[in-house]
Every structure is written in structure tokens, then in C-alpha cells.
N, C-alpha and C positions, 0 to 999 in steps of 0.2 A: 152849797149850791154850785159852786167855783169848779169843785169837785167833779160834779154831775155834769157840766159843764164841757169839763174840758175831758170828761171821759168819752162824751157824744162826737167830738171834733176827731179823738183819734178814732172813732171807730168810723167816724167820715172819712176818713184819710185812709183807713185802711181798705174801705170798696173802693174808693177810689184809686188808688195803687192795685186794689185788683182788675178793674177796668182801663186801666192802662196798660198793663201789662199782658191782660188777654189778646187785646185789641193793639198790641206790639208798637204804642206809643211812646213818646218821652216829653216828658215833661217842662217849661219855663217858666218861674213865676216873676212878676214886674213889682213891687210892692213901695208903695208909697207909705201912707199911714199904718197898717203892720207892722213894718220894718224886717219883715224877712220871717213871721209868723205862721203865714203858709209854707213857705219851704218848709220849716221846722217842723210843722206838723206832718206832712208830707215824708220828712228823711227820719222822723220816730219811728217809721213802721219800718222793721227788717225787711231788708230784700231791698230797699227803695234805690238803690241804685240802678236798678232793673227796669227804671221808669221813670227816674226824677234826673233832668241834665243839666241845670244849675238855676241860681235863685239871685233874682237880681232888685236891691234894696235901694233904692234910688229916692231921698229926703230931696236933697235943695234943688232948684232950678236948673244948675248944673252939672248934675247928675244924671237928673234926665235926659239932658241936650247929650253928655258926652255918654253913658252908658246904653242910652233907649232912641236915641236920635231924635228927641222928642224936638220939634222945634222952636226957636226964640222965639216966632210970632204967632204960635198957638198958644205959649207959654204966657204973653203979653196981652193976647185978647182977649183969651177965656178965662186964664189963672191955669194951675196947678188941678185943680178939683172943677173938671169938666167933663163931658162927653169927646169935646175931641183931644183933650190932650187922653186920656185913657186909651183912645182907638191909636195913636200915635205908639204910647209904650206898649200894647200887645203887639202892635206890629213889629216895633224896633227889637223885641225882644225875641220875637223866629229869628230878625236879620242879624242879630248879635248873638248865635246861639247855635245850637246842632239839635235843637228840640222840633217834636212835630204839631206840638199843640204849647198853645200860653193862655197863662191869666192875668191879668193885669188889674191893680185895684189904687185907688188916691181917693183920700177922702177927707175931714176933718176929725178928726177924735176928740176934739176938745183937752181940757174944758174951755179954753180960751179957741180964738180964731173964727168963730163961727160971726156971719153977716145975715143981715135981713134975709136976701135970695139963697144965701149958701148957710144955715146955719148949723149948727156941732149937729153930728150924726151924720153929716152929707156923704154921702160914699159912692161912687162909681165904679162899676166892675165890670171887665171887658173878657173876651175869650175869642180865641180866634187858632184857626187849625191852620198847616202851614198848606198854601194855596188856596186857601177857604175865605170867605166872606168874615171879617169879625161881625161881633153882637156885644151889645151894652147895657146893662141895666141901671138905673140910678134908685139908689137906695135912703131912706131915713130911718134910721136907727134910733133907740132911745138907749138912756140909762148915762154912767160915767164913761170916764175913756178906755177903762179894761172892755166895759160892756162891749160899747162901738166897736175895741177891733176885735172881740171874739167873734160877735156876730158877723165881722166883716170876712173874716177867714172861714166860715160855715159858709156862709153863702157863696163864697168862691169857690167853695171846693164841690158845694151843692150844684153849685152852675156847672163844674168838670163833670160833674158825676150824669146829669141830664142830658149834656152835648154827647160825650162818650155812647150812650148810652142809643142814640138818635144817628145813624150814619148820617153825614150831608148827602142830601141831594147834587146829583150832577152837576157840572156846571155848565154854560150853553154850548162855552168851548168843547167840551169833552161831547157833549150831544150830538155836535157838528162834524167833529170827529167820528163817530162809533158809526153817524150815517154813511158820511162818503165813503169811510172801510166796508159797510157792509153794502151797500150801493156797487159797490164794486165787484163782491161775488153773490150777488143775489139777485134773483131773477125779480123784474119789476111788470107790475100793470098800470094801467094810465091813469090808476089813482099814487100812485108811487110805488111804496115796497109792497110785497106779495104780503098777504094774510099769515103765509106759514114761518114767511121771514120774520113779519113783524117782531113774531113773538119773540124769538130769536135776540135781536136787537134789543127791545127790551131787558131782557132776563141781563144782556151784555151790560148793560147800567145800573143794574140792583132796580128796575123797576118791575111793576106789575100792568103786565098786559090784559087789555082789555077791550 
């Protein structure tokens, strides 16, 4: 089963490197409870240089603070295995980095560590493109501790593969932007831009006019 396993991971890893690479990305990974599992699976696939820009394994508190800039008092209020310390390392890891997109994952693998609120299985996974909004999912996982972090690295790499997959939407700034520029060579009526411009504008942000 181990087997079957970890043969479904490298074949996730390998559309995944091809979605990066179409889509002329590079890659960071933040990995807490992995330990650097995702990268692994990630630089298996030949070529990955072509899309992975380095892999950052961050265990102690420490770690975090000096590699990911995570901070001491998100560190202290929420723990290690939270929603904002994960949205901290995907961040700290575009700023520590030359990547255009990250994943970021801390969890508990057990068998020991797990609490009431937090117990073994708990895993947080974060993703966030560089100038983009991140996104977090919190996960419980079953089985031993290999289980937790294989599934923990499927699912990180299953989140690369959906985001990739999904251009972001604009963001208000760029909206704001794309108006005044075209504001400026387009003829307007007193409801604002021309109908023939609209389109125009649109098409200019990947949207669909309508």
C-alpha cells in the first residue's frame, strides 16, 4: 500500500512541475511536520530545477522566527500549529526567497503532541502567490505518523495543482490601475466608459465582459 502510495504522490508532483513550469513559476516550500518532504517529492521529478527555488524545513520555534520571519508573538499565542502562524511562513518564504508561488504546511504527526483543540493529525496548509492574497486550509488527518505527513504532502501539492490551475483574479489595485490608463485613451459617456471600450478593459484583466 506504501508503495501505491508514494507512487500517486510522485505522479502529483510530477503535474505539478508541469504546471509550474507551463505557467513559467518557481516554486518555495515552508515545511514544518514534513521536514522537507514536499521539496523531495517535488526535486524527484527530472527537470525540477526548472520550477522548484528552494525548500525551507523549519522544526523549532526558531527556525521559524530566523528562516520564515514568523513572529515570537504569533509563535506564543497561537503555537506553532495554527492558521496564523502558517499564513506568516507562506509569507516569509516569497520574502526569503526568489520564488513566485509557496506552500507552507505545520502540523502535528504524532504519535505524541496532540491536545484536546489540536490533536495528532492537525495540519495547516497555506499557499500564497507572490503579490497575491494567501489561502489556508486546516486539515485532520487519520492513521500513524508516516500516514499524517504523506497525506500532508498530497494535499499540499493537490492545493499547488488547483491554485495553478485557477489564475487569481485581479486585484483592486490593478483594477484601478487598467481604468485610469484606459480612461485616458478612451472615449467616455456619462455613464462612464463607452460600451465598445468596456470590452476592451475587460479582455485587459483576463475578465469576461458582459
Amino acid at each position: 500500500m506504501t508503495a501505491t502510495e508514494d507512487a500517486a504522490v510522485t505522479a502529483l508532483a510530477s503535474r505539478v512541475g508541469q504546471v509550474l513550469a507551463r505557467h513559467h513559476q518557481m516554486l518555495v516550500t515552508a515545511e514544518s511536520c514534513t521536514g522537507g518532504w514536499i521539496a523531495k517529492s517535488i526535486t524527484d521529478i527530472e527537470g525540477s530545477s526548472g520550477w522548484f527555488d528552494c525548500g525551507l524545513a523549519a522544526y523549532s520555534y526558531e527556525a521559524k522566527q530566523a528562516l520564515l520571519g514568523v513572529r515570537a508573538e504569533t509563535l506564543l499565542r497561537y503555537g506553532a500549529v495554527s492558521e496564523e502562524t502558517v499564513l506568516e511562513m507562506v509569507s516569509g518564504a516569497l520574502v526569503h526567497s526568489g520564488a513566485s508561488i509557496a506552500v507552507a504546511v505545520t502540523g502535528i504527526a504524532g504519535p505524541g503532541g496532540g491536545t484536546e483543540d489540536k490533536p495528532v493529525g492537525t495540519v495547516w496548509i497555506g499557499w500564497k502567490r507572490r503579490g497575491g492574497y494567501p489561502h489556508t486550509r486546516l486539515h485532520t488527518f487519520d492513521g500513524d505518523r508516516d500516514a499524517v505527513r504523506r497525506q500532508t504532502v498530497a494535499a499540499a501539492l493537490e492545493g499547488l495543482e488547483a491554485m495553478l490551475d485557477n489564475p487569481p483574479l485581479p486585484r483592486a489595485a490593478d483594477i484601478a490601475h487598467a481604468i485610469r490608463a484606459h480612461m485616458g485613451k478612451s472615449p467616455t459617456t456619462r455613464r462612464g466608459i463607452c460600451p465598445q471600450r468596456r470590452r476592451g478593459l475587460w479582455d485587459n484583466l483576463g475578465l469576461q465582459c458582459r
